[in-house]
C-alpha positions as CSV (number, residue, x, y, z in Angstrom):
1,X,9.5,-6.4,-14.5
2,X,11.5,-3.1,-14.8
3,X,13.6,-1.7,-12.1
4,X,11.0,1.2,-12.1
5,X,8.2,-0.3,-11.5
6,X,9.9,-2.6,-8.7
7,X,10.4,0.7,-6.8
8,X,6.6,1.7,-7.3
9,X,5.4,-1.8,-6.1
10,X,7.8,-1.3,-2.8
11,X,6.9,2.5,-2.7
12,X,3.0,0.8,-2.3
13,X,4.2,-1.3,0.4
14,X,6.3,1.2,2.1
15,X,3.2,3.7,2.1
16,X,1.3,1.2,3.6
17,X,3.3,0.7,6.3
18,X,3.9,4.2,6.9
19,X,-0.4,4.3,6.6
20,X,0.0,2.0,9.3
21,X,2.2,3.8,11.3
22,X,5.4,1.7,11.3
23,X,8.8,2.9,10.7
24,X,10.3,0.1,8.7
25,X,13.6,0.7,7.9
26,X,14.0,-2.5,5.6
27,X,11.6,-1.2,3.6
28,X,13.1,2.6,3.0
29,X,16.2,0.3,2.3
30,X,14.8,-1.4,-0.3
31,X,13.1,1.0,-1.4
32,X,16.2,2.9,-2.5
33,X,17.7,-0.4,-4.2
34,X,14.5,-2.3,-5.1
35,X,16.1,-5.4,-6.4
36,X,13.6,-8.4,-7.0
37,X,15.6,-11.0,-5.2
38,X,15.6,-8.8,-2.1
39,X,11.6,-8.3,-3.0
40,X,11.5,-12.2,-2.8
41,X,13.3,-12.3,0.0
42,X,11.2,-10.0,2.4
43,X,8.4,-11.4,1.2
44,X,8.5,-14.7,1.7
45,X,10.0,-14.1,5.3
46,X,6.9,-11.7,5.9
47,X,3.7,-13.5,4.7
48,X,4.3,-16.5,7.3
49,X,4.4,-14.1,10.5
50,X,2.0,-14.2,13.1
51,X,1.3,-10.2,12.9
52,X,-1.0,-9.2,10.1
53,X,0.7,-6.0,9.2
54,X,3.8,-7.7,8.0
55,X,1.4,-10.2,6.3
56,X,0.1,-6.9,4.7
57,X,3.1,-6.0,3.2
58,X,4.0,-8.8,1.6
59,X,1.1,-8.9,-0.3
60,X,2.0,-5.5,-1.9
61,X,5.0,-6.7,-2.3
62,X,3.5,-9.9,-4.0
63,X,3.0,-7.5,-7.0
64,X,6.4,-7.5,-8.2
65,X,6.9,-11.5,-8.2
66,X,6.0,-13.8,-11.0
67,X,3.0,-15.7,-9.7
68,X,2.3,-19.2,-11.3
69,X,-1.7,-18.9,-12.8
70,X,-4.0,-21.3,-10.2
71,X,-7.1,-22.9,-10.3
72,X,-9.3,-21.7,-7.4
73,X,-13.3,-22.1,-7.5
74,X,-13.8,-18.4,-6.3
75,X,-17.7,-19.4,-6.2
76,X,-17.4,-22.1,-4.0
77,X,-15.1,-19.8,-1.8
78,X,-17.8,-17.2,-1.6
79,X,-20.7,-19.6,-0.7
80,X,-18.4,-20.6,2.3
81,X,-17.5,-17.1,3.3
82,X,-21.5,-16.5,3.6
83,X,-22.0,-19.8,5.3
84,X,-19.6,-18.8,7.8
85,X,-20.5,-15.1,8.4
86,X,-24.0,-17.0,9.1
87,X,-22.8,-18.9,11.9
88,X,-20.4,-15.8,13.3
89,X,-23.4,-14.3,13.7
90,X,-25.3,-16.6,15.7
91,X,-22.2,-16.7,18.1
92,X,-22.4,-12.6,18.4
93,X,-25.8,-12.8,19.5
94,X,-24.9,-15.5,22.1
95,X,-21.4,-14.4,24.0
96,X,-21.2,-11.6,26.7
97,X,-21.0,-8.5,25.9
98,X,-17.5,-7.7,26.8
99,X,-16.7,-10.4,24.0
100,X,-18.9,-9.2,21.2
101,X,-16.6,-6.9,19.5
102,X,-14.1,-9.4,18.3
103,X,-16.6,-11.7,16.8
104,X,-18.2,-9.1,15.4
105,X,-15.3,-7.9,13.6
106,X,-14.5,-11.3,12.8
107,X,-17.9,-11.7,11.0
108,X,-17.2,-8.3,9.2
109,X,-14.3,-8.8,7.5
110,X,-15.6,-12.5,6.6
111,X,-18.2,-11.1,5.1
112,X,-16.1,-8.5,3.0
113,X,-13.8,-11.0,1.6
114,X,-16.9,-12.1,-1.1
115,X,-17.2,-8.4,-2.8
116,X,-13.3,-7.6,-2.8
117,X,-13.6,-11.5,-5.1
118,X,-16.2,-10.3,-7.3
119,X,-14.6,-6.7,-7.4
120,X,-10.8,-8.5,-8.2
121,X,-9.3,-6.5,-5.9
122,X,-7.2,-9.7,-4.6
123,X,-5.3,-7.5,-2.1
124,X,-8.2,-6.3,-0.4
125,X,-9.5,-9.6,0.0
126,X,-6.4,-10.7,1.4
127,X,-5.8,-8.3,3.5
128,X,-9.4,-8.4,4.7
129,X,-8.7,-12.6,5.7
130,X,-5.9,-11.6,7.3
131,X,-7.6,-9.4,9.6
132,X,-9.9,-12.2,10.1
133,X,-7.5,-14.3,11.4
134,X,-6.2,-12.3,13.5
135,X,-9.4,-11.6,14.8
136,X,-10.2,-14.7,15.7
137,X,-6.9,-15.6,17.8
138,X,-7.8,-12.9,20.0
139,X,-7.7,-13.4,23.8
140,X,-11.4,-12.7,24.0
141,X,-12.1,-15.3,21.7
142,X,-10.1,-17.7,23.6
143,X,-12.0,-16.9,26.8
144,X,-15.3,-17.7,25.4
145,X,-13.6,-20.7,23.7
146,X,-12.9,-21.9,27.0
147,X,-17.0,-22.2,27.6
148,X,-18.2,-26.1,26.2
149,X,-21.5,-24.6,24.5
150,X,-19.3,-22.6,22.1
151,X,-16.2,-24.4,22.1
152,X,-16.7,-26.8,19.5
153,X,-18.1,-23.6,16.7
154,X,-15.2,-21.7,17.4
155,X,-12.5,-24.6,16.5
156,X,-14.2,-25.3,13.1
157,X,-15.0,-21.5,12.7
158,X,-11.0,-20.7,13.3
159,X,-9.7,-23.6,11.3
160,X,-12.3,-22.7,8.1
161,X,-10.7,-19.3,8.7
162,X,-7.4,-20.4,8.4
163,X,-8.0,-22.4,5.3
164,X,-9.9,-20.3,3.1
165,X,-7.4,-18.0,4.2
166,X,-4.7,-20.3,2.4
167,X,-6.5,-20.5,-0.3
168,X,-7.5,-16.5,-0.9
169,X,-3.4,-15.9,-0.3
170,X,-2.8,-18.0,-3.5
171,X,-4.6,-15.3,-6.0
172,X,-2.5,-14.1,-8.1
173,X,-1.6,-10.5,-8.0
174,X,-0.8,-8.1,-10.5
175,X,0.2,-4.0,-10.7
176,X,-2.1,-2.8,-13.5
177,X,0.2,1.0,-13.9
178,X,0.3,2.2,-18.1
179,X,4.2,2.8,-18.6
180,X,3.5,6.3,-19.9
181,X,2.5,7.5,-16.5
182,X,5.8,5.4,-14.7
183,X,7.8,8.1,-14.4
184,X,5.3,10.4,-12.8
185,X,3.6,8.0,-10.5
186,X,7.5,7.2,-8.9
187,X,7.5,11.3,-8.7
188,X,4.3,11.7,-7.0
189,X,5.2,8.5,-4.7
190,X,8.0,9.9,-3.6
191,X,6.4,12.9,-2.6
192,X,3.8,11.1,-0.7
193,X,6.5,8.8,1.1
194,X,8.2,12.1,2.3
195,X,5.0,13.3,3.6
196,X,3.8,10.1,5.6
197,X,6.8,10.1,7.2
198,X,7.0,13.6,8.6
199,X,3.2,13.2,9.3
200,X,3.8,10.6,11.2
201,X,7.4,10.4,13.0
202,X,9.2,12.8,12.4
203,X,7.6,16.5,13.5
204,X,4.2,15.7,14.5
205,X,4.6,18.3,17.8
206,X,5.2,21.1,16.2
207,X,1.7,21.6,14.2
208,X,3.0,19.4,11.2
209,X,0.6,17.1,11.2
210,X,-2.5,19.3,10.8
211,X,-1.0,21.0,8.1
212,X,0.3,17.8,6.2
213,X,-3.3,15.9,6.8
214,X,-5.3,17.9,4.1
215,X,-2.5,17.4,0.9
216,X,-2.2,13.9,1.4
217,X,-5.3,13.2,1.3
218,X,-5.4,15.0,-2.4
219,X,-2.3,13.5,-3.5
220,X,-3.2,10.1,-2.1
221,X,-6.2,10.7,-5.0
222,X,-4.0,11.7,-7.7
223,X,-1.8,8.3,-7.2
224,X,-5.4,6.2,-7.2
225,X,-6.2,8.4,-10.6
226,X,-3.0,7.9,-12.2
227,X,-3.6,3.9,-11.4
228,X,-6.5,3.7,-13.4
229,X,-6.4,3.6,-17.2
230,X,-10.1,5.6,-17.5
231,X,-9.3,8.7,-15.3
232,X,-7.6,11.5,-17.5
233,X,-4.5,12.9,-17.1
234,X,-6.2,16.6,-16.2
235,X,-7.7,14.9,-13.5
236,X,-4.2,13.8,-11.8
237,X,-3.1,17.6,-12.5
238,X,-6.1,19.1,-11.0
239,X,-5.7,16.8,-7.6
240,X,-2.1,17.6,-7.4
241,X,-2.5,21.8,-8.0
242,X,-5.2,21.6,-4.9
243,X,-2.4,20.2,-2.6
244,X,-0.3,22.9,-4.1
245,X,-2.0,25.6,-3.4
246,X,-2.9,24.5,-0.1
247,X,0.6,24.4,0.7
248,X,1.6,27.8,-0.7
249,X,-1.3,29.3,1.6
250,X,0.0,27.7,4.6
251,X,4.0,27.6,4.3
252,X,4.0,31.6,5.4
253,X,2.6,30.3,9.3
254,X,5.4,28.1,9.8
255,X,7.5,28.9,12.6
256,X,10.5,26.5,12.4
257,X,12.9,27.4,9.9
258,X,14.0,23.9,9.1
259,X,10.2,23.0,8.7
260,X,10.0,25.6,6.5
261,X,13.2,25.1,4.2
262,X,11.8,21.5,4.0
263,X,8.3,22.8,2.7
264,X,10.0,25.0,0.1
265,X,12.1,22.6,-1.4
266,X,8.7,20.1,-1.3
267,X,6.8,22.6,-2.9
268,X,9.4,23.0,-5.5
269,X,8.9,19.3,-6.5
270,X,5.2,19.1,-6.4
271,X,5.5,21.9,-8.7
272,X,7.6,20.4,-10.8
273,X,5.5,17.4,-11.0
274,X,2.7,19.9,-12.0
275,X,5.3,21.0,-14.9
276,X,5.7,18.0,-15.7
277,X,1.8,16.8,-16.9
278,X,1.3,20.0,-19.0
């Protein structure tokens, strides 16, 4: 895999982190020197932590490591994700109310997993049996777990959750990104990793974060276009001029000079970009 596209895989991962508000400075590291060993390395130190947001980012990050082709029965995975959001249910019906919330998003994301299969979006469903886990080690849980008439459903329920998770985790990933549209999707990535992070940490007292919402939403659309092989390049360009002009409305109502200076020279590059697919 090229240098290029190593950065946009860790660009997806850093994004996502930054989606998720965390400031992970390992990430912006790599990010500026995306070398695949040091890919590797974070990830396989990530996906075995207890906390499913680093779990999430290694599984963007799975999309720059060779992954070995598996045989998994998807089918017979599906048949026991239904079996089991069956029997999640029955125990959301039957716990206190104070509890219900945790088994119900427990059930949710279980029963997600099967459309995110059929749909080979492997990250989703990954991401979505992470959450379930996670669910399902919650305090709440435990409480009830500590009551005989549910205890013995909620072992097998947490250990089948734990397993299929295993065996979703093994699904081979892959970054489906046409090498035409590289260069411009690093741009527009770059532009979007600039934004989270002043949306986020950096000056959201000072009005930023209103302002900032509306044009990464747009620009978060042009990356999905440019992702997909169907979606025209006019498209991307149309997405990315909204944001623009947004931008150019707004940047005369900003009071802070270095706000401002650093909306200038952003607007400078999103223009460029917009340059750039003429």
């Amino acid at each position: 895999m090229s240098a290029r596209l190593n950065k946009v895989v860790v660009g997806l991962a850093l994004k996502n982190e930054l989606y998720n508000k965390r400031l992970n400075q390992t990430l912006f590291d790599l990010y500026s020197h995306p070398e695949i060993d040091g890919i590797k390395d974070l990830h396989d130190f990530l996906i075995s932590s207890n906390d499913h947001f680093d779990r999430e980012v290694a599984f963007w990050l799975e999309l720059a490591l060779q992954q070995p082709p598996v045989q998994i029965d998807l089918q017979d995975v599906n048949t026991e994700l239904a079996e089991m959001e069956v029997l999640l249910y029955d125990l959301v019906l039957r716990v206190n109310p104070e509890s219900q919330r945790s088994f119900n998003d427990w059930m949710n994301y279980i029963a997600n997993v099967p459309q995110s299969i059929r749909d080979e979006r492997g990250i989703d469903a990954k991401i979505l049996m992470s959450l379930a886990v996670q669910s399902s080690r919650k305090e709440s849980v435990e409480r009830i777990k500590g009551d005989p008439r549910f205890r013995y459903k909620i072992e097998i329920l947490r250990k089948e959750t734990s397993r299929l998770f295993e065996v979703i985790k093994r699904i081979p990933l892959r970054l489906i990104a046409s090498k035409e549209r590289l260069d411009t999707l690093e741009k527009l990535q770059e532009i979007l990793i600039d934004l989270l992070r002043r949306y986020d940490f950096e000056h959201p007292q000072e009005g930023m974060s209103d302002l900032l919402r509306y044009p990464i939403q747009k620009l978060e659309a042009s990356q999905r276009c440019l992702m997909r092989s169907d979606v025209k390049t006019d498209t991307v360009k149309n997405e990315i001029l909204i944001a623009s002009k947004y931008l150019e409305q707004q940047i005369n109502d900003i009071p802070n000079k270095k706000n401002l200076e650093w909306m200038k020279r952003l607007l400078e590059k999103i223009q460029s970009l917009i340059h750039s697919l003429e």
